[in-house]
C-alpha positions as CSV (number, residue, x, y, z in Angstrom):
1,X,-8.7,12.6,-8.2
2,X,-8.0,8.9,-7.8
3,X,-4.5,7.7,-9.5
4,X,-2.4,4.4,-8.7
5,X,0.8,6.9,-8.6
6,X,-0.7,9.4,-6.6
7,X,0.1,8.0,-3.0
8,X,-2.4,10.6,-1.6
9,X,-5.3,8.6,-3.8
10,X,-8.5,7.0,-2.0
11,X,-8.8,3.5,-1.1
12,X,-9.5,1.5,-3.7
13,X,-12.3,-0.2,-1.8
14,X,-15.6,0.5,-3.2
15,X,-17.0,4.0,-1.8
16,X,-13.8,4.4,0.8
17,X,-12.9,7.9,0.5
18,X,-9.7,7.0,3.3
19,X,-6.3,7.6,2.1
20,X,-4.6,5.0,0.9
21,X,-1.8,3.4,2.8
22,X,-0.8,-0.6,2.2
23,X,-1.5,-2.6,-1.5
24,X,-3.8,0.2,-2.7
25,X,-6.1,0.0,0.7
26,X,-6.8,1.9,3.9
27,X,-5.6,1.0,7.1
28,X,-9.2,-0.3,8.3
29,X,-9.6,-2.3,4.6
30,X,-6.2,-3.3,4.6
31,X,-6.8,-5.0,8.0
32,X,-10.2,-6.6,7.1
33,X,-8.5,-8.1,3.7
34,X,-5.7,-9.5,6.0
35,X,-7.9,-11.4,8.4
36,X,-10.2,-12.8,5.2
37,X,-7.2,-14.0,3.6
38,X,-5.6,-15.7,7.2
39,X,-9.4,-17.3,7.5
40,X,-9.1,-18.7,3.6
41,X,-12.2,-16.5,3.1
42,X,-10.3,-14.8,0.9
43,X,-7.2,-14.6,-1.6
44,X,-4.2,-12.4,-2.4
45,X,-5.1,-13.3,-6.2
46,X,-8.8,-13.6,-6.2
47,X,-8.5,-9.6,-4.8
48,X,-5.8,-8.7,-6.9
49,X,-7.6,-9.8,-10.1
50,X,-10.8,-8.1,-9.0
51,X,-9.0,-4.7,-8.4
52,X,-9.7,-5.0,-4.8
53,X,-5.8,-5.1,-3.6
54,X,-3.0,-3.7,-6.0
55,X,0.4,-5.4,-6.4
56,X,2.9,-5.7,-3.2
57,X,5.1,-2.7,-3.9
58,X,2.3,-0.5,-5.0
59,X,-0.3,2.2,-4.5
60,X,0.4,2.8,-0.7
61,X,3.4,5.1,1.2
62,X,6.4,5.3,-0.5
63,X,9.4,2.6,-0.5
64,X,11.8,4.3,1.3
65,X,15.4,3.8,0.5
66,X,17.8,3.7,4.1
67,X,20.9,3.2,2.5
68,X,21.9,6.4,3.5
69,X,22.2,5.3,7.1
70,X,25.1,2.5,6.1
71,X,28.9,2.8,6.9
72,X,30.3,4.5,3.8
73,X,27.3,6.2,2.4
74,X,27.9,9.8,1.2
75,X,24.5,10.8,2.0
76,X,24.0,14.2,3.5
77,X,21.5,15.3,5.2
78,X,19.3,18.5,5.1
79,X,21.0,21.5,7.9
């Protein structure tokens, strides 16, 4: 099953079955859409607005949050 919150969801390249990790792509598509986009044979928007890269923020790992390792945090961890 292929959700934008599930973070284990396939690429949303056409017919990629890889797991998504970076923007909604795999590693391999997010890497391809990179060098396109340095080249100018691609955009960020053009993709985005074709449903070929989500939103920065989105549809890959999970933000993780490293506050915990600041001076004063009262984070504990797990023993």
């Amino acid at each position: 099953m292929r959700t934008d919150g599930d973070i284990r969801a396939h690429c949303v390249y056409p017919d990629c079955t890889n797991t998504r990790r970076t923007r909604g792509l795999c590693h391999q598509h997010y890497q391809t859409m990179r060098s396109y986009v340095r080249d100018g044979k691609a955009t960020e928007e053009d993709l985005q607005r074709r449903g070929l890269l989500l939103d920065k923020g989105t549809g890959g790992s999970p933000v993780h949050d490293h506050s915990a390792f600041l001076l004063g945090s009262d984070a504990q961890g797990e023993s």
